[in-house]
Legacy VTK file of the C-alpha trace (Angstrom):
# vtk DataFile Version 3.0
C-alpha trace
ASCII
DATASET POLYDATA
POINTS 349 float
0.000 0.000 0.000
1.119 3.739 -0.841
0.562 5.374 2.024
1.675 9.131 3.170
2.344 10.271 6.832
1.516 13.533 7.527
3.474 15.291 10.598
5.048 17.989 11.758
2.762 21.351 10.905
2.689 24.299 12.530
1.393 24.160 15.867
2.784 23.627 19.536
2.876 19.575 19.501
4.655 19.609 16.094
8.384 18.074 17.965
5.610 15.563 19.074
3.959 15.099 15.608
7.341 14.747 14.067
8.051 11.731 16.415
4.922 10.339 15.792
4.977 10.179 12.424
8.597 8.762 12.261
8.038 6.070 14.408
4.405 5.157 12.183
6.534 5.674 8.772
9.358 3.193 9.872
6.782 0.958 11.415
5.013 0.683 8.097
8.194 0.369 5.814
8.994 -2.457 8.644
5.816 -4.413 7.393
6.125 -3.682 3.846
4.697 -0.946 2.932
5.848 1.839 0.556
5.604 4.778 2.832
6.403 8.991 2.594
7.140 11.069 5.660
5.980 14.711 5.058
5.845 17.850 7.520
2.554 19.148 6.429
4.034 22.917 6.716
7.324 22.424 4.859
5.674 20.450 2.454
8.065 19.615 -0.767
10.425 22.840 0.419
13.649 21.547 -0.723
13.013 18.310 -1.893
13.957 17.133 -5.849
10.444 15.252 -5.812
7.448 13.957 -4.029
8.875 10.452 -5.072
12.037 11.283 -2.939
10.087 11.125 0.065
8.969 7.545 -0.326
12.711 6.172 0.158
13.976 9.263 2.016
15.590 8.114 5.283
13.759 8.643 8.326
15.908 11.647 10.564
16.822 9.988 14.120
16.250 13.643 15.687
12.606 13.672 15.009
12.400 10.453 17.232
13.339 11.799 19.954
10.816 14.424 21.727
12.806 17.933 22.775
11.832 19.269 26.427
10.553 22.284 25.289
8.058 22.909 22.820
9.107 24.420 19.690
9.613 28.511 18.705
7.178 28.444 15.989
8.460 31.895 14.416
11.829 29.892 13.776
9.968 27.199 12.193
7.744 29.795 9.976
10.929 31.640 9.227
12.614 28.548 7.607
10.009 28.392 5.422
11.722 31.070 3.712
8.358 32.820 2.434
5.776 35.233 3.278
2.521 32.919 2.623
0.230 32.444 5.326
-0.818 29.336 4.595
0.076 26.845 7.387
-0.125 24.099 4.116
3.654 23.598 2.170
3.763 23.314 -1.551
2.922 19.707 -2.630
1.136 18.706 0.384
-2.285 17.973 -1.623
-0.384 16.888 -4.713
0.734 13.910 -2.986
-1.896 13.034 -0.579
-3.966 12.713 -4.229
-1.346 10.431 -4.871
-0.909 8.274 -1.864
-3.777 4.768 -1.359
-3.829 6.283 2.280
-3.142 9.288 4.133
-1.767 8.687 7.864
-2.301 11.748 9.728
-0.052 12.282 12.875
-0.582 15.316 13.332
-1.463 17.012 16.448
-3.025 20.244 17.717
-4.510 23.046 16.354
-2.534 22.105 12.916
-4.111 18.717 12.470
-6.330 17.398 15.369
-8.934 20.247 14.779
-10.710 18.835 11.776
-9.395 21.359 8.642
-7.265 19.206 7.192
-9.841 16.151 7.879
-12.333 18.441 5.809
-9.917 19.532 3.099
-8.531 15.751 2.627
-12.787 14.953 2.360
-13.002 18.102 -0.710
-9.714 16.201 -2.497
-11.410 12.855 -2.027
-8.677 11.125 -0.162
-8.818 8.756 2.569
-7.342 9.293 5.762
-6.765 7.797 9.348
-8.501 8.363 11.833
-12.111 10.425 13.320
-13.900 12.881 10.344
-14.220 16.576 10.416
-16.785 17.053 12.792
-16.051 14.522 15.593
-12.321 15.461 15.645
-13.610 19.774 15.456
-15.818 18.746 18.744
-13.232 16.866 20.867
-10.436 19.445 20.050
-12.885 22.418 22.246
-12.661 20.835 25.566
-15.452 23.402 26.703
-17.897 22.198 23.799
-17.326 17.975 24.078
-17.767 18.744 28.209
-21.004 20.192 27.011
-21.977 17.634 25.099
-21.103 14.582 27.584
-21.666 16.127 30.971
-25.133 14.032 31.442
-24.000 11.047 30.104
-20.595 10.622 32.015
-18.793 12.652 35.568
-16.738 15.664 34.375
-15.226 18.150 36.972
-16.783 21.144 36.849
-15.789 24.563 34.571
-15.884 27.631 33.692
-14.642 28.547 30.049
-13.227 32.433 30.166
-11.363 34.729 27.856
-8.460 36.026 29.643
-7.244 39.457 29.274
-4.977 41.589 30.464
-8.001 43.570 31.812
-9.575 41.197 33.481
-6.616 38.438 35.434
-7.296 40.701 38.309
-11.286 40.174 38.411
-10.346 36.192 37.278
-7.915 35.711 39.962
-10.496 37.098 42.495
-13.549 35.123 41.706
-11.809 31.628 40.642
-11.512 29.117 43.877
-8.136 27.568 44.419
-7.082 24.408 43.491
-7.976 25.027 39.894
-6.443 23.369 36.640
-6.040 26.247 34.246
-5.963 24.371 30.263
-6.494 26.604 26.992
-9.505 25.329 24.968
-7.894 23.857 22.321
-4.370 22.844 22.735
-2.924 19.167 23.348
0.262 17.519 24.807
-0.687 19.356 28.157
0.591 22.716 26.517
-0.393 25.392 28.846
-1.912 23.667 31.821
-1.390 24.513 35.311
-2.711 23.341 38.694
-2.692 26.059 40.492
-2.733 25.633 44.329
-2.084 29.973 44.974
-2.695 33.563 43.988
0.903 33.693 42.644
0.346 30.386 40.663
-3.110 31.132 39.202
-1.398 34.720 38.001
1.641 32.799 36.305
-1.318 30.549 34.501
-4.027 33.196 33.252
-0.853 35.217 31.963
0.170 32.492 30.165
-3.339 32.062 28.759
-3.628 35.331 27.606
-0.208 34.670 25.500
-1.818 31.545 24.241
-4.995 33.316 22.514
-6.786 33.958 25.786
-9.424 30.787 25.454
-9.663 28.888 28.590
-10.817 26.627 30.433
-10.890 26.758 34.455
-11.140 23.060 35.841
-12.480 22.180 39.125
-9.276 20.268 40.330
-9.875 16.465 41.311
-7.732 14.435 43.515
-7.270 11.013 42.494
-5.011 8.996 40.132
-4.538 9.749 36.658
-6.277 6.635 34.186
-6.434 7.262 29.924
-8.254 4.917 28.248
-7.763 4.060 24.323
-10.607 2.979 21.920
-10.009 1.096 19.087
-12.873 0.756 16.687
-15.616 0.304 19.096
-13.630 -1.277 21.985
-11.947 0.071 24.962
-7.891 -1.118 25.270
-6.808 -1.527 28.810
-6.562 1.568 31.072
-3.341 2.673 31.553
-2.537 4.614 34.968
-0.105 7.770 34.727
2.290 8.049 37.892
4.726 11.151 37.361
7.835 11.279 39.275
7.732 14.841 39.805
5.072 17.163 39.676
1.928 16.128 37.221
1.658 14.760 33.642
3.403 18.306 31.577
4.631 18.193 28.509
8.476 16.879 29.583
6.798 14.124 31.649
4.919 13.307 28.632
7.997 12.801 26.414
10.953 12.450 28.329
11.964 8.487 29.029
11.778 7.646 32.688
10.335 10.994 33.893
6.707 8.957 34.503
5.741 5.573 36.060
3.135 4.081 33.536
1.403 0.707 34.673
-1.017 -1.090 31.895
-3.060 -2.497 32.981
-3.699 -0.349 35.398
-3.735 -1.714 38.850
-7.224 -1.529 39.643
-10.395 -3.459 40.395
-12.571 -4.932 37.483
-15.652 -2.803 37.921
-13.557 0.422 37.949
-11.908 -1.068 34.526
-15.196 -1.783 33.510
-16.599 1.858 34.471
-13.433 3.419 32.747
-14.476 1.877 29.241
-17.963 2.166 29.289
-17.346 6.530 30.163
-14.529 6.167 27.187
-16.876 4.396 25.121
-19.686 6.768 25.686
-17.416 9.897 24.970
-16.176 8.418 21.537
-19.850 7.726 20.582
-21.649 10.932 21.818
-19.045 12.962 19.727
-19.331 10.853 16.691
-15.446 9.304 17.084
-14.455 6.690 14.668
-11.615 4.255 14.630
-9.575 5.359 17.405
-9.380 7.813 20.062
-7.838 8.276 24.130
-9.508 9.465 26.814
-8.538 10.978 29.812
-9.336 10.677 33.221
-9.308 11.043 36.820
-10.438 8.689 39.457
-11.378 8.856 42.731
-10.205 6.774 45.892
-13.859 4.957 45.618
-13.842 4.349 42.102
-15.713 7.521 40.628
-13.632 8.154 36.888
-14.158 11.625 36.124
-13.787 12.428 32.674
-11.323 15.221 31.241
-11.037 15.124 27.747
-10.502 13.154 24.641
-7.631 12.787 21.773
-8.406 12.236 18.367
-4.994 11.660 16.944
-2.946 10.633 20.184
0.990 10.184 20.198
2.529 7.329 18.705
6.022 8.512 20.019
8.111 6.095 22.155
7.110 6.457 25.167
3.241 7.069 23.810
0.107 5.772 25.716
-2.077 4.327 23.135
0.855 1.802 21.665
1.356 0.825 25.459
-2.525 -0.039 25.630
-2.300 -1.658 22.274
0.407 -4.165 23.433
-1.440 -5.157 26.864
-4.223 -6.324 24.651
-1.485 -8.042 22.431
-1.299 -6.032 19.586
1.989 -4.768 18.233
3.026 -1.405 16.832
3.096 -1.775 13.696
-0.236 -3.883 13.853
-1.982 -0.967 15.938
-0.660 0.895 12.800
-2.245 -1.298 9.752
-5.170 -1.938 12.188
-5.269 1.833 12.431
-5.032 2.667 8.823
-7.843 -0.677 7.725
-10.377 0.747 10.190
-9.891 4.232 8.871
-10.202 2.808 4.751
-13.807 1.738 6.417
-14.956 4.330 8.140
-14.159 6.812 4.784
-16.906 3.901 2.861
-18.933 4.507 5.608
-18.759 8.160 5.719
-17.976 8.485 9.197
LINES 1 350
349 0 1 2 3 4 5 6 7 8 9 10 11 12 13 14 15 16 17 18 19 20 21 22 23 24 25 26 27 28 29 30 31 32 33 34 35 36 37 38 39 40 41 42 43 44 45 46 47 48 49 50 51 52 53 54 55 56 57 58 59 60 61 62 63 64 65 66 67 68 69 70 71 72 73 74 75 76 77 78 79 80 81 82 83 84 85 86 87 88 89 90 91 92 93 94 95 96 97 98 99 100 101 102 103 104 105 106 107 108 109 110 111 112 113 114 115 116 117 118 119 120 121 122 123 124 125 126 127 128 129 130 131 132 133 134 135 136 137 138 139 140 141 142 143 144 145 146 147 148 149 150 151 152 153 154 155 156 157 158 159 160 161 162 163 164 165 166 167 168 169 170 171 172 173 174 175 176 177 178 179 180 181 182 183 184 185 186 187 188 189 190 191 192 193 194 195 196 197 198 199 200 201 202 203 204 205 206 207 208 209 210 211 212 213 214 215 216 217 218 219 220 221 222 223 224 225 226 227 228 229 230 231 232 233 234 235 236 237 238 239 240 241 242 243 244 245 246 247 248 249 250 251 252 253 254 255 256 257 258 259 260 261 262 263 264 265 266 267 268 269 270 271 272 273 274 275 276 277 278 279 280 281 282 283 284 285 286 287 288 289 290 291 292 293 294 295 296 297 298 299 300 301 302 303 304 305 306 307 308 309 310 311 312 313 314 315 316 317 318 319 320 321 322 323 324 325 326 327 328 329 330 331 332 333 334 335 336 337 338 339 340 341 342 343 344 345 346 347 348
C-alpha cells in the first residue's frame, strides 16, 4: 500500500507530531509498505520530488521528543516565504497520490478537523475520526457540554483572559484550579494552580496563548487514559509522574513517569473506565480510534477530562502501550489503524 504520513505542521505539539509520524513511517516500511514522511508545513520545500520522500531516510532527531516545545516563528521563518498558509507546496499533490493518508498530526494544525475536511473536498482517505467529531473533541469546553449528562466531568468555567480582566479572574476563581487553553494538546499550557501567585503565572500564560480557557475544578485522584479502538476500549493505563503532574516533559521524556497497563485496579472500575470512554467516543461521533482521559477517585468515581483524536505514537506514547497489553503490536496498531480508517471513509464516518 502507498501510504503518506503527515506530521510535523505548525502548531505547539509539532516536535511531538514529528516523532509520531517517524516512528508510524518506519513501522510501516517495517511491514512492507511503501511509505512517505511529510511535515505538512514544509511540504516539498527543498526536496527534488514527491517520489524522494517515499525512500527518504527517516531523521533519528525527530524520534526523539525535545523538552521544550518548539519557537514556531523559527519554524515559519525557515520556510523562507511570506505565505500564510500553514499548508507547504505539494502537500495535496501527494496526498492525491498516496492509497492512504496517515495523519499524525497534532493540535490546532491537524487534530482540529481542517485538514480532515480539506482531505474529504480532495477525495482522499485518511486515518482516523472525520471533520466534525475530531472539530468537537479538540474544544474541551464544547465535548464537556456535550457529555456532561452522560458521564462525571469536573466542573468549569470557560473564560477569555485578558490583560483587563486576570485581576477580576484571579479574584472570583476558587483555588485548586487546573487552568488548560480550549484547544491545545500535549498538556501545553496547563497549570494546577494551588495559589494567587500560581493562578497569576497561569491566566498570563493564557492570555499569551490566545486567551481561550478553560478553568477546571481540580480532582484528587489517580490519573487513568483509556484508548478505543474501533468500538472497543484497550486496557486503562494509569499515569504516575515522578515529579510534579503529567506536563509536557513528563509526557515525552523516558523515565520521567511511572506508567502501569493495565492499570492496577479493580474490574468494575476497569469496567466503568471503558464504558465513560466508550460513551465519549460515541456521543461525539469518534471513529476508529481515540484516548480518553481521566481522573479517578479513591472509591472508584472516573471523572472524565477530555478526549484525543490523533494521540501520540512517540516512544514512550500511551495508546501503543494499551495496544500491546491487549497483544497487539506497533506496527499492527498501525495497519489496524489505517484498515479501520479505509472503512470508516466507505462509511462516511
Amino acid at each position: 500500500m502507498k501510504i503518506l504520513v503527515l506530521a510535523g505542521g505548525l502548531s505547539p505539539e509539532r516536535n511531538v507530531s514529528l516523532s509520531s509520524g517517524a516512528m508510524v513511517c518506519q513501522a510501516l516500511r517495517e511491514r512492507g509498505h511503501q511509505v512517505a514522511l511529510m511535515d505538512l508545513f514544509y511540504g516539498l520545500d527543498g526536496a527534488l520530488s514527491g517520489e524522494n520522500l517515499y525512500v527518504a531516510p527517516i531523521p533519528d532527531a525527530f524520534k526523539r521528543v525535545a523538552r521544550e516545545a518548539p519557537d514556531l516563528d523559527q519554524v515559519r521563518a525557515r520556510r523562507g516565504d511570506s505565505s500564510p498558509s500553514v499548508i507547504g507546496p505539494g502537500v495535496f499533490e501527494m496526498c492525491a497520490g498516496a492509497d492512504v493518508v496517515y495523519l499524525a498530526l497534532h493540535g490546532t494544525c491537524g487534530e482540529d478537523g481542517r485538514i480532515q475536511a480539506a482531505l474529504d473536498l480532495l477525495g482522499v482517505p485518511y486515518t482516523g475520526s472525520g471533520c466534525l467529531g475530531s472539530a468537537i473533541a479538540m474544544d474541551k469546553d464544547l465535548t464537556k457540554r456535550l457529555v456532561a449528562d452522560q458521564v462525571k466531568t469536573p466542573r468549569w468555567e470557560t473564560v477569555t483572559v485578558t490583560e483587563e480582566n486576570i485581576e477580576d479572574l484571579m479574584e472570583r476563581t476558587k483555588l485548586p484550579v487546573v487552568v488548560k487553553p480550549i484547544a491545545s494538546g500535549s498538556s501545553i499550557g496547563v497549570y494546577i494552580a494551588t495559589s494567587k501567585e500560581e493562578l497569576r503565572q497561569a491566566l498570563e500564560e493564557s492570555v499569551r496563548l490566545g486567551g481561550r480557557t478553560v478553568l477546571e475544578e481540580y480532582i484528587k485522584g489517580r490519573e487513568i487514559q483509556v484508548a478505543v479502538l474501533g468500538d472497543e476500549a484497550l486496557p486503562s493505563i494509569e499515569i504516575i509522574p515522578k515529579k510534579g503532574f503529567y506536563d509536557y516533559a513528563n509526557k515525552y521524556q523516558p523515565g520521567a513517569a511511572t506508567e502501569v497497563c493495565p492499570s492496577r485496579i479493580p474490574s468494575a472500575w476497569e469496567k466503568a473506565l471503558g464504558e465513560a470512554a466508550l460513551t465519549v467516543f460515541r456521543t461525539i461521533g469518534l471513529s476508529v480510534y481515540a484516548r480518553a482521559d481521566f481522573i479517578v477517585t479513591k472509591d472508584g468515581t472516573p471523572y472524565f477530562l477530555e478526549i484525543n483524536t490523533l494521540p501520540g505514537m512517540t516512544p514512550t506514547s500511551l495508546v501503543p502501550q494499551e495496544a500491546a497489553a491487549a497483544g497487539i503490536s506497533y506496527g499492527g496498531l498501525c495497519e489496524t489503524i489505517i484498515q479501520k480508517s479505509l472503512e470508516a471513509r466507505k462509511e462516511g464516518l
